[in-house]
SEMI-259742 format. One line per field, with one value per residue (C-alpha): chain; x, y, z. Coordinates in nm, 4 decimals. Layout:
BEGIN
chaine <- A_...
u <- X_...
v <- Y_...
w <- Z_...
END
This chain:
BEGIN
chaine <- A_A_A_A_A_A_A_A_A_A_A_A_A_A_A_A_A_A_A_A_A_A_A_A_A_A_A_A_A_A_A_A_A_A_A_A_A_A_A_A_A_A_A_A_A_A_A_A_A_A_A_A_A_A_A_A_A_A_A_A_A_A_A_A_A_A_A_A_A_A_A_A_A_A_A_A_A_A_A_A_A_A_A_A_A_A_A_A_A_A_A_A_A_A_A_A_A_A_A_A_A_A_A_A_A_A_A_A_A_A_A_A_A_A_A_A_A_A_A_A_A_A_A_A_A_A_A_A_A_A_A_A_A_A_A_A_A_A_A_A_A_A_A_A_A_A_A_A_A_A_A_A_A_A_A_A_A_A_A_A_A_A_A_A_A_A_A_A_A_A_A_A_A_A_A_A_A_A_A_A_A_A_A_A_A_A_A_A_A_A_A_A_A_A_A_A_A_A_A_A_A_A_A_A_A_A_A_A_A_A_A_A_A_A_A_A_A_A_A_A_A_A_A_A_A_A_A_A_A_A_A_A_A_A_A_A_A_A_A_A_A_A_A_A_A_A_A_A_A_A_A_A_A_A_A_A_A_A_A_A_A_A_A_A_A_A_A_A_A_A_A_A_A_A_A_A_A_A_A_A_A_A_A_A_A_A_A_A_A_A_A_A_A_A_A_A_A_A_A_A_A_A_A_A_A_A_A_A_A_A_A_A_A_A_A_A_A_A_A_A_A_A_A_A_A_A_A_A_A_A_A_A_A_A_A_A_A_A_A_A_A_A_A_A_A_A_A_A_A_A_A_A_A_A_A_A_A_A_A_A_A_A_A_A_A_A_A_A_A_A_A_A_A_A_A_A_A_A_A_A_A_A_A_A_A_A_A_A_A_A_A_A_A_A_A_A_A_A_A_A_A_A_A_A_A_A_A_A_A_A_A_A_A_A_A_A_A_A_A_A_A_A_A_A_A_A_A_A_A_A_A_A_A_A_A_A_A_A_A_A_A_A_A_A_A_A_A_A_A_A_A_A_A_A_A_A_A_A_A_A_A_A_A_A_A_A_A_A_A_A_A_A_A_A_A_A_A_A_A_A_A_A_A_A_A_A_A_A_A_A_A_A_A_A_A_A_A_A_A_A_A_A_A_A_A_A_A_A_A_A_A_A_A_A_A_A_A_A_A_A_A_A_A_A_A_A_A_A_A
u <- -3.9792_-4.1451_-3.9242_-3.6312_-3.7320_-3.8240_-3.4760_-3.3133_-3.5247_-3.4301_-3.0738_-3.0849_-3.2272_-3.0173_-2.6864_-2.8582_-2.8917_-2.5734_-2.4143_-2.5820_-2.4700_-2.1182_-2.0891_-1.9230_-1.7102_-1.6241_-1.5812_-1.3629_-1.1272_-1.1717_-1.1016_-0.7092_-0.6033_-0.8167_-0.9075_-0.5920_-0.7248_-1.0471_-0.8642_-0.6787_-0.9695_-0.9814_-0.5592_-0.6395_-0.8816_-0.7154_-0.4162_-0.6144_-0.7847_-0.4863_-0.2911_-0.5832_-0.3468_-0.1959_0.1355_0.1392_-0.0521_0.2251_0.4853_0.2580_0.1404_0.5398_0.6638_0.3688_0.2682_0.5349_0.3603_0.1253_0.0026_-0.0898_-0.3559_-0.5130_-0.8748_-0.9915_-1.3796_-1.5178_-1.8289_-2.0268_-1.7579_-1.4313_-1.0775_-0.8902_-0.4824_-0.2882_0.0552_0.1794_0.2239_-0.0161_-0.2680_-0.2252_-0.2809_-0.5983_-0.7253_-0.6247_-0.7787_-1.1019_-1.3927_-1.5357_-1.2871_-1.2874_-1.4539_-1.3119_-1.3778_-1.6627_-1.3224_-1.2283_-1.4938_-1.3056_-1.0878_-1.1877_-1.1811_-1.3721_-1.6532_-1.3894_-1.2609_-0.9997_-1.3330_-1.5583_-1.7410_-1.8675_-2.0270_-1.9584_-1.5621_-1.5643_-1.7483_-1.5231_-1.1845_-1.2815_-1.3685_-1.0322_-0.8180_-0.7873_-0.6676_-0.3434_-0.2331_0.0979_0.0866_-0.0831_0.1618_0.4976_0.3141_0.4266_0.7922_0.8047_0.6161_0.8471_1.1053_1.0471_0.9544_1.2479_1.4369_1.3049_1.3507_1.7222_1.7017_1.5266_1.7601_2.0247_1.9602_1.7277_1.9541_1.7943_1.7679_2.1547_2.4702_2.5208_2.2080_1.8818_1.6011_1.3652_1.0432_1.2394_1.3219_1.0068_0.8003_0.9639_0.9408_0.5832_0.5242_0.7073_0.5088_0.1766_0.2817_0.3376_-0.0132_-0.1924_-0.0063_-0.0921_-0.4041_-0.5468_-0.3713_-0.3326_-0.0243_0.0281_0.3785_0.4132_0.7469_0.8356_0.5631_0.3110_0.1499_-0.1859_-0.0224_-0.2394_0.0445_0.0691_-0.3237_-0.3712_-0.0874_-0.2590_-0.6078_-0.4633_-0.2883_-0.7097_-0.7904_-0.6045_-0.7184_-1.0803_-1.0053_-0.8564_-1.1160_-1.4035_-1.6820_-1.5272_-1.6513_-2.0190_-1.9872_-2.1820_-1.9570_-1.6361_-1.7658_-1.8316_-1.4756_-1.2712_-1.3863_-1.0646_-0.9530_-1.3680_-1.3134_-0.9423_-1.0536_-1.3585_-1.1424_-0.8602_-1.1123_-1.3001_-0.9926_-0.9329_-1.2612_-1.2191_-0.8815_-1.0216_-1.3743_-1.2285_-0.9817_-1.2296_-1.5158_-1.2568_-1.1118_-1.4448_-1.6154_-1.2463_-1.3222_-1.6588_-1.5063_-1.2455_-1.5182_-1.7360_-1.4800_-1.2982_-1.6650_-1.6946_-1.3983_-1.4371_-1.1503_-1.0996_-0.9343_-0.6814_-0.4994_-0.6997_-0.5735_-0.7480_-0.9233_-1.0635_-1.1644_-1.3898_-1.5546_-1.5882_-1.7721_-1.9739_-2.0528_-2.1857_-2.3743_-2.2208_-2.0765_-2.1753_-1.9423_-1.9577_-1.8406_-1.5756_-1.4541_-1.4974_-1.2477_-1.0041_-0.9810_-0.9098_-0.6535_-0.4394_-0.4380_-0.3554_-0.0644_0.1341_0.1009_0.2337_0.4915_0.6510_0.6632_0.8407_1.0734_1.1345_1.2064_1.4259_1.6404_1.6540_1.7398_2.0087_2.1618_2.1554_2.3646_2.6945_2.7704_2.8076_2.5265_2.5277_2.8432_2.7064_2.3883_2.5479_2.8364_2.5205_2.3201_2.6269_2.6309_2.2899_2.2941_2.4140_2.7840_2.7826_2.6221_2.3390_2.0099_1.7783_1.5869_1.5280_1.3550_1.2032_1.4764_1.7504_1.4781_1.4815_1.8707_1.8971_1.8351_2.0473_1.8558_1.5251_1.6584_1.7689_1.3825_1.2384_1.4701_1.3373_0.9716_0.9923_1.2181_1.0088_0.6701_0.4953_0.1379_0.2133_-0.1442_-0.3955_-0.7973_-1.0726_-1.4377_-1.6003_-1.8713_-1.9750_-1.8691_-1.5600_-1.2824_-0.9223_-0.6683_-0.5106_-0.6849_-1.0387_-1.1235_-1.4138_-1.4072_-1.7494_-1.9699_-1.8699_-1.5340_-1.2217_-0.9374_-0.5725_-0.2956_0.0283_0.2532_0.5050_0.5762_0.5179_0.8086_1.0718_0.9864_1.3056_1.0246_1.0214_1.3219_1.6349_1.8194_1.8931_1.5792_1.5840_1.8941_1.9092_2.0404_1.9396_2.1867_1.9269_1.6931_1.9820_2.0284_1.6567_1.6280_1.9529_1.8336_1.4924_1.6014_1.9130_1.6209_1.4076_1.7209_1.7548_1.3764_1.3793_1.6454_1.5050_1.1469_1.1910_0.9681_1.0657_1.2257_1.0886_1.0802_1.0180_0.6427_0.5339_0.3282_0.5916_0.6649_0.3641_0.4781_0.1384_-0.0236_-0.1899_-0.4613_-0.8370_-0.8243_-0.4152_-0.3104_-0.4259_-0.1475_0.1469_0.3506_0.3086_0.4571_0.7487_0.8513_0.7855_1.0284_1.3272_1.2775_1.3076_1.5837_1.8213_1.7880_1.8749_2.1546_2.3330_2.3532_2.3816_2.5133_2.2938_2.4228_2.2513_2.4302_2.0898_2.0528_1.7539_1.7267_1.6390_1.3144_1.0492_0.7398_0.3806_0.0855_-0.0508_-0.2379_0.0944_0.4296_0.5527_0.8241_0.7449_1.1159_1.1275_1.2418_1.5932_1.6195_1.8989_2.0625_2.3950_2.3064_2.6185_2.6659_2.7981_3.1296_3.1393_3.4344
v <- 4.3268_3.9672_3.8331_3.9599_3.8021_3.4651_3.4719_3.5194_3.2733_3.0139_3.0840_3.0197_2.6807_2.5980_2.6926_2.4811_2.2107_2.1918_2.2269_1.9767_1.7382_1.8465_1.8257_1.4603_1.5942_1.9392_1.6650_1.5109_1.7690_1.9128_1.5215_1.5316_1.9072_2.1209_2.4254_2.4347_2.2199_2.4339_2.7747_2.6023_2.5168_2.8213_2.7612_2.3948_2.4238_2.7120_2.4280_2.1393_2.4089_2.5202_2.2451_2.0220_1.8293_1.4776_1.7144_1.8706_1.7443_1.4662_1.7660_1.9832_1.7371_1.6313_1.9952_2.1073_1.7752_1.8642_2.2120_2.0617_1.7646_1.4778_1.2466_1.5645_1.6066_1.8823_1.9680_1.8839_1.9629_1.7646_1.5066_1.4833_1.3908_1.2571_1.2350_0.9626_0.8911_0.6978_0.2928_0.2759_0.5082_0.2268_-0.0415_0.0598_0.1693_-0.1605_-0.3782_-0.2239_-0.3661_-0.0316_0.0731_-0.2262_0.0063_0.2619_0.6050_0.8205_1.0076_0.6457_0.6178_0.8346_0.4949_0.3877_-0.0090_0.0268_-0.2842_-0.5332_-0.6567_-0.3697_-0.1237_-0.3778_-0.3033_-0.4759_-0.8033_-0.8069_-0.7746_-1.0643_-1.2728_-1.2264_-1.2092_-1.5814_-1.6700_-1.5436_-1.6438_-1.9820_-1.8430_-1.6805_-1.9756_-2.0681_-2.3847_-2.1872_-1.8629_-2.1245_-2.3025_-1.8825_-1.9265_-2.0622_-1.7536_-1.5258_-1.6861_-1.6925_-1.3551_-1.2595_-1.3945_-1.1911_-0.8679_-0.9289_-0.9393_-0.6373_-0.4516_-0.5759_-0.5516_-0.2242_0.0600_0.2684_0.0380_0.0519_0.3101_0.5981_0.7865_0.5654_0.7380_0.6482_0.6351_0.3772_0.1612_0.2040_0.1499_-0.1707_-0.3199_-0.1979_-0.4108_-0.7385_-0.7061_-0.6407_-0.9692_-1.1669_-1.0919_-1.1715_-1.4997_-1.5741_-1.3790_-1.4861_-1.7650_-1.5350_-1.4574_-1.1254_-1.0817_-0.6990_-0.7910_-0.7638_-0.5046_-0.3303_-0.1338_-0.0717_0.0856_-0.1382_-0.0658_0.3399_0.3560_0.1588_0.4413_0.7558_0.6056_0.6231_0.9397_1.0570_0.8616_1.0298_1.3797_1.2477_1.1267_1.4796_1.6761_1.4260_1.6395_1.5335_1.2056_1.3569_1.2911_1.5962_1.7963_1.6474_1.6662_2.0777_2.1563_1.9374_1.8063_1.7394_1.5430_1.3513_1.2694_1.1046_0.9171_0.7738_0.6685_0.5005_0.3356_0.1696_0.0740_-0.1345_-0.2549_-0.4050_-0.5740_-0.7290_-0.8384_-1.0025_-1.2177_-1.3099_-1.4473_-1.6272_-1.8121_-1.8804_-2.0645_-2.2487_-2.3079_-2.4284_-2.6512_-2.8076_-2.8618_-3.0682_-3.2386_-3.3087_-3.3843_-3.6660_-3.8423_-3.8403_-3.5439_-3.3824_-3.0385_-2.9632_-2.6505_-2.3410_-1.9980_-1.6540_-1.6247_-2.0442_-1.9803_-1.7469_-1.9345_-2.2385_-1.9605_-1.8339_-2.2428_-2.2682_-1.8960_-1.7059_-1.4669_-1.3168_-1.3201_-0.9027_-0.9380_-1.1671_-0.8853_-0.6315_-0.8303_-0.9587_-0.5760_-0.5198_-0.8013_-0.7056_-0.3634_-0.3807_-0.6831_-0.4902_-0.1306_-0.1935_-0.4800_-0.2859_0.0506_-0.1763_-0.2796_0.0781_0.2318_-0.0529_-0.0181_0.4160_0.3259_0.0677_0.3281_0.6008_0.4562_0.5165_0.2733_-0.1730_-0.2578_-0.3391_-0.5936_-0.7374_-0.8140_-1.0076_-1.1960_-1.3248_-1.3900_-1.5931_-1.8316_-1.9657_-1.9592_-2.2749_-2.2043_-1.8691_-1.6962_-1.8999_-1.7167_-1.8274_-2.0219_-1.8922_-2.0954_-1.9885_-2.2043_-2.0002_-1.6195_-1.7955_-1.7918_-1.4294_-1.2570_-0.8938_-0.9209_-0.8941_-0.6230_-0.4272_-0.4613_-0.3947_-0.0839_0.0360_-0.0122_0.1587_0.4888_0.5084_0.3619_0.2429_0.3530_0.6508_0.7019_0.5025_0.5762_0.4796_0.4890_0.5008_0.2708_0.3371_0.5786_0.4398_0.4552_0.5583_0.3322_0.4763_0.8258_0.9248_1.0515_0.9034_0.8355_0.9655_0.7654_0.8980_0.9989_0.9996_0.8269_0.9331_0.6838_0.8814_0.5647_0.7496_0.9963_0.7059_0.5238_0.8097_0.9542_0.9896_0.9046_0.5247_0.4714_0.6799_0.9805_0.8726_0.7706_0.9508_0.8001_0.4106_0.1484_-0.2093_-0.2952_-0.1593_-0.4647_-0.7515_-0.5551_-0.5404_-0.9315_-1.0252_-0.8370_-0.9701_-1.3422_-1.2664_-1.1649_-1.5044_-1.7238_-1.5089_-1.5315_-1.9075_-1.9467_-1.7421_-1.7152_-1.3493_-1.0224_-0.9218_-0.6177_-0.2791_-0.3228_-0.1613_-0.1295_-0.4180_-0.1055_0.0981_-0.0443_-0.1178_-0.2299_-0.3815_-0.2901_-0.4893_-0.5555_-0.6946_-0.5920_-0.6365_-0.7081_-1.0803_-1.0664_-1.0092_-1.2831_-1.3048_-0.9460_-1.0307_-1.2941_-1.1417_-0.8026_-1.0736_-1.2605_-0.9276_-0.7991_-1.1047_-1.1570_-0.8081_-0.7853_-1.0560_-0.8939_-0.5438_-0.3078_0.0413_0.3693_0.7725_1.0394_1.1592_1.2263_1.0401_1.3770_1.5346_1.3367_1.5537_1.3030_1.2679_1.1047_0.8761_0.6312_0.4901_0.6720_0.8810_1.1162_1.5054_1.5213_1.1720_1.3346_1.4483_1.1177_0.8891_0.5433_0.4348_0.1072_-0.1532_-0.5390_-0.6708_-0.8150_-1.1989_-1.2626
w <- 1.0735_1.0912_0.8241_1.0143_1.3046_1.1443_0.9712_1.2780_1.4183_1.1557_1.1761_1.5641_1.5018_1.2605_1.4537_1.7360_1.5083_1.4239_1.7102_1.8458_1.5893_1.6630_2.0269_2.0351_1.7548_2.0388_2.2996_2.1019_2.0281_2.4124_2.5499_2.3412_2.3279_2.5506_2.4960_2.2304_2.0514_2.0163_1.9773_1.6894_1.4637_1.2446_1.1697_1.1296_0.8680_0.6844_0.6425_0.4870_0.2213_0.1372_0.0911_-0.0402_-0.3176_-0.3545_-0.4578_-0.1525_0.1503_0.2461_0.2779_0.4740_0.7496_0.7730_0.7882_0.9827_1.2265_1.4759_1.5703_1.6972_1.9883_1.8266_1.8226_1.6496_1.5639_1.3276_1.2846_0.9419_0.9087_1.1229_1.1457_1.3176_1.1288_1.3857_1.2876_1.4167_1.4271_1.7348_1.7656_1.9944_1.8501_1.5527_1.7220_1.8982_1.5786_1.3116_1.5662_1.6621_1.5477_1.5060_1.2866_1.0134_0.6859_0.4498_0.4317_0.2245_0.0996_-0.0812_-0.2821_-0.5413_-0.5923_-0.9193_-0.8248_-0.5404_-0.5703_-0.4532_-0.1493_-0.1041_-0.0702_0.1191_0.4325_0.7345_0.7259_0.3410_0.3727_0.6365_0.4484_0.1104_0.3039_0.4201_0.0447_-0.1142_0.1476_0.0276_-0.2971_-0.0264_0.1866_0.1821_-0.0770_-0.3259_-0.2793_-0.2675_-0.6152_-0.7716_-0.7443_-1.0859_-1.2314_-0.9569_-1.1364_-1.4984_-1.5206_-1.2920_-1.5670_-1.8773_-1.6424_-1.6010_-1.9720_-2.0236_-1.8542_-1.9993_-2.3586_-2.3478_-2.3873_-2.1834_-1.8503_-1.8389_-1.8537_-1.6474_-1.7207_-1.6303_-1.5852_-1.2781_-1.4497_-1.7485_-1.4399_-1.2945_-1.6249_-1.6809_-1.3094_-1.3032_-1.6504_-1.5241_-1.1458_-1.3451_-1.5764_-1.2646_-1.1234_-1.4356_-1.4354_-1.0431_-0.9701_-1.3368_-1.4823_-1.7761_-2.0149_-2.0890_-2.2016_-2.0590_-1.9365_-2.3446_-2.4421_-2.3677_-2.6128_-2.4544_-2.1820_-1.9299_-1.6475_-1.7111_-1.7289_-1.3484_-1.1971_-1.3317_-1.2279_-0.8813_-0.9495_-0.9484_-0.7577_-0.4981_-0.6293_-0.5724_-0.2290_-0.1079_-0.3147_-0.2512_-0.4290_-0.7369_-0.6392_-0.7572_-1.1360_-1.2425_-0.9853_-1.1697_-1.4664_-1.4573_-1.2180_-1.4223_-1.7257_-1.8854_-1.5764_-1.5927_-1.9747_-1.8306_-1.5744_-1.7771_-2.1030_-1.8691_-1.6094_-1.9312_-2.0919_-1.7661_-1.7398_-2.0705_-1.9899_-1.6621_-1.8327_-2.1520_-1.9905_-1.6203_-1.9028_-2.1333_-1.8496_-1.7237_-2.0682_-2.0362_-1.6499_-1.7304_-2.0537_-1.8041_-1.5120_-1.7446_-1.8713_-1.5088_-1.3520_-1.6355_-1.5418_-1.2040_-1.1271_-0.8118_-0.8930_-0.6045_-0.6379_-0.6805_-0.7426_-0.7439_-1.0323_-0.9950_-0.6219_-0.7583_-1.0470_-0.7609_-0.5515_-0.8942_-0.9267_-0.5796_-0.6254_-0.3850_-0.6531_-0.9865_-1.2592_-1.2317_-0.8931_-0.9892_-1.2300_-0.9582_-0.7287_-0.9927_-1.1200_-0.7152_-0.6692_-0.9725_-0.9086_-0.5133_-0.6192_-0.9005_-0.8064_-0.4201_-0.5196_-0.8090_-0.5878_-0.3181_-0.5469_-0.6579_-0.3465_-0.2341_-0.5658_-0.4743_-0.0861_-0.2701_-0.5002_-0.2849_0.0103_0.0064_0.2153_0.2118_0.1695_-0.2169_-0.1004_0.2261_0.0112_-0.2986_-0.0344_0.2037_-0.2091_-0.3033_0.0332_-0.0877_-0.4606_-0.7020_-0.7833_-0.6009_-0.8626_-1.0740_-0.9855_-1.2223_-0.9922_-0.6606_-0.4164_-0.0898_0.0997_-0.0231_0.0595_0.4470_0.4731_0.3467_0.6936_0.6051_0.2513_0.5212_0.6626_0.3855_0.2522_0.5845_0.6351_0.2676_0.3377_0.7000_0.5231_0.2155_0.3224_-0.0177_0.1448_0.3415_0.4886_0.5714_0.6332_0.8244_0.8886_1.2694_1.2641_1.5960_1.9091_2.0863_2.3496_2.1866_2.4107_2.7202_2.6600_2.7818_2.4424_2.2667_1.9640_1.7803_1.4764_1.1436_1.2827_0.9645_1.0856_0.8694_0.9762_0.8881_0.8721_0.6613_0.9393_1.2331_1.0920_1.0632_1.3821_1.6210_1.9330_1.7983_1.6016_1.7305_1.6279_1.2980_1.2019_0.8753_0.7972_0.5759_0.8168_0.7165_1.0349_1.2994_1.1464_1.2353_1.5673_1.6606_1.5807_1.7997_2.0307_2.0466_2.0214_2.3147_2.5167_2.4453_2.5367_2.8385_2.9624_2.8921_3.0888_3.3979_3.3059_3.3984_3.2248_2.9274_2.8964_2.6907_2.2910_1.9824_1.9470_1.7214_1.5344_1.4948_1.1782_0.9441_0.5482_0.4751_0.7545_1.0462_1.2524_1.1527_0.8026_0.7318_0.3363_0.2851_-0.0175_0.2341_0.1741_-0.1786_-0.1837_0.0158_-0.1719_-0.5657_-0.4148_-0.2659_-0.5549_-0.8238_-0.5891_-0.5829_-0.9375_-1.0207_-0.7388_-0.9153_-1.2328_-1.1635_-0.9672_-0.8912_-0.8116_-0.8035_-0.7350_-0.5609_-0.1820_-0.0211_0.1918_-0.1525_-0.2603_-0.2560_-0.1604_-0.3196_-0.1464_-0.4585_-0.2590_-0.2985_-0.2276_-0.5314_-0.6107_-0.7546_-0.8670_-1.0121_-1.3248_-1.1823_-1.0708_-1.2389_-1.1587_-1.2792_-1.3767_-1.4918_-1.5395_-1.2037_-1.2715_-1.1477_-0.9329
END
């Protein structure tokens, strides 16, 4: 009888307990749904176990979002997920303070020590060390490298038999982009050669996308992020993941401590003669900061494994899904695109050098990119870490510490609230509309100083995010996908006989396809006129 009692006893406490470490979770869900939002915990969390897959859980939350008033927090233990997917939501969220870190579920990403993964103090403070290695000088300096490997891509494609003809297959394509974008990085984030663009016979690019294929298996299942955990549910996948994450570490460390002894060689020689050194890019920002001991060369490895990683994988998916959007419309656009490249090129048609003049005249080229990266969104959902309790804009609801934030951008930007009926449909024009619209309405309140009128939300469309902790590599994407695209343009012309309605969509950390094997591109020399 007395163990009974103490049992029950126990149990009471403990349901105390942890209700009381749930109750600003409760008022959380009671501040944005009521007492819906209560009664549909038990539904809510039969979902996410279900459906707890990178291969799946994109599909789910876009079937199964609109059932269901959004913001939307779920009870997680003694957390709260809270789902986003307004503008405005967005905005309050990339810009609060309290909001600045990356989840617990991230730390499944296996280059996770650099600034990508940072937190707090320790992100601020490296942000402001790399982004010298970002401003606009050092990013224009690229255009050569932009160029040159621009170059041996158009010649992949058209000498390897299998990146042209009438049967292309989307993973060749995407191989060999992903090879030329990683050999582009190396060259700009490390000053370092690799000729992938030709070869690569390590399979360096193939090993960084299936490390984030688990990575994003570890981020939905976190528990795998326990090694011994991972190691005894899926020890095939552990033995993976180790083998490719050490092949990578290997890659990174060989060439960050070769170019250092050469760094240090050139200092001493440079410091002799009296040299100031001017131009500094990635990978010699962070020897300067190793010099002055603010970093270790380990963390310079951590961040340069970062840096490469983030610039290739998001850049070469870009490019990707703006060649599918290309191919798969039926419409202009392929011809509006290479009459508005041919008012800006030498001769009409010479695009081996393509300078960031000529990217500024191309405004339906913007467009065209923009309308890819808001259809297809290359990083369909975002997370966050509550640092502290806090006040979600216009609502009552606060925000509790701990809280997971999911930023569904892919769904955000093909929702008919913020972009119109069609906004499932591939319109480059609504870009050029929005812009002539925006810049009628300038001319019109300069001229009467009157209120401007009701616009798109400036969140409503996110490529590379925003806010406090927005991609500090933005630019430099921009221009490596208009260079890739204009070089390409001019020498081919792309075609699919696939429906963009037919994609079936995998969250990858980045955006991937689960029927990328059906996909094909007609892929033929573009006839000079």
């Amino acid at each position: 009888m007395h163990l009974y009692v103490a049992l029950w006893v126990c149990g009471t406490l403990l349901t105390l307990l942890l209700g009381w470490q749930q109750r600003k979770c409760w008022r959380l869900i009671w501040q944005l749904n009521g007492w819906r939002g209560v009664a549909q915990q038990p539904l809510l969390w039969l979902l996410l176990c279900i459906n707890l897959h990178p291969d799946s859980i994109l599909d789910k939350v876009t079937r199964l979002r609109v059932l269901f008033k959004r913001p939307l927090a779920i009870l997680i233990g003694t957390r709260a997920l809270l789902y986003i997917d307004d503008p405005a939501g967005m905005e309050c969220i990339l810009n609060a303070a309290e909001c600045l870190d990356k989840t617990f579920m991230q730390e499944g990403f296996f280059a996770r020590k650099g600034l990508l993964h940072a937190r707090g103090q320790k992100w601020k403070l490296r942000r402001k060390q790399l982004n010298p290695a970002f401003n606009h000088n050092i990013v224009i300096s690229f255009f050569d490298v932009f160029n040159s490997v621009g170059n041996q891509l158009v010649e992949q494609f058209a000498t390897q038999s299998q990146l042209h003809g009438d049967a292309v297959k989307f993973k060749d394509a995407e191989d060999m982009l992903s090879r030329a974008v990683l050999e582009v990085s190396c060259l700009t984030i490390m000053g370092t050669p690799t000729n992938f663009t030709q070869a690569d016979d390590a399979h360096i690019a193939t090993t960084y996308k299936r490390l984030l294929e688990i990575s994003a298996i570890k981020t939905v299942k976190p528990w795998l992020q326990i090694d011994l955990l991972h190691r005894l549910l899926e020890p095939q996948l552990y033995a993976e993941a180790e083998a490719c994450n050490q092949l990578l570490v290997d890659f990174v460390a060989q060439i960050v401590q070769r170019k250092h002894r050469n760094w240090q060689l050139r200092n001493a020689i440079d410091d002799a003669e009296d040299v100031t050194w001017q131009r500094r890019i990635f990978i010699e920002q962070m020897f300067q900061l190793a010099a002055n001991g603010e970093l270790t060369l380990q963390d310079i490895e951590d961040e340069a494994q970062s840096m490469v990683l983030v610039s290739f994988e998001t850049v070469s998916n870009s490019i990707m899904i703006a060649l599918l959007c290309l191919a798969t419309h039926k419409g202009d656009c392929q011809e509006r695109l290479r009459a508005e490249i041919a008012t800006v090129l030498p001769h009409g048609n010479d695009a081996s050098y393509v300078g960031v003049e000529q990217l500024q005249q191309l405004r339906y080229l913007d467009a065209f990119v923009n309308e890819a990266l808001r259809l297809l969104a290359t990083v369909p959902m975002n997370l966050r870490h509550v640092s502290r309790d806090f006040q979600l804009a216009e609502r009552e609801a606060i925000v509790p510490q701990n809280t997971i934030i999911v930023l569904d951008t892919f769904n955000m930007q093909r929702d008919a609230a913020w972009w119109g009926d069609r906004a499932k449909q591939f319109e480059p024009q609504r870009f050029l509309q929005h812009q002539l619209a925006l810049d009628q309405e300038q001319e019109q309140h300069e001229q009467t100083d009157s209120p401007h009128s009701q616009r798109r939300h400036s969140y409503s469309f996110l490529p590379f995010s925003k806010g406090l902790r927005t991609c500090i590599g933005r630019r430099y994407s921009f221009f490596i996908m208009k260079v890739f695209l204009v070089k390409l343009l001019n020498s081919f012309e792309f075609h699919s006989d696939l429906q963009l309605d037919q994609l079936q969509f995998v969250e990858g950390i980045s955006l991937k396809f689960r029927n990328a094997d059906d996909i094909l591109f007609q892929i033929q020399p573009h006839k000079q006129t």
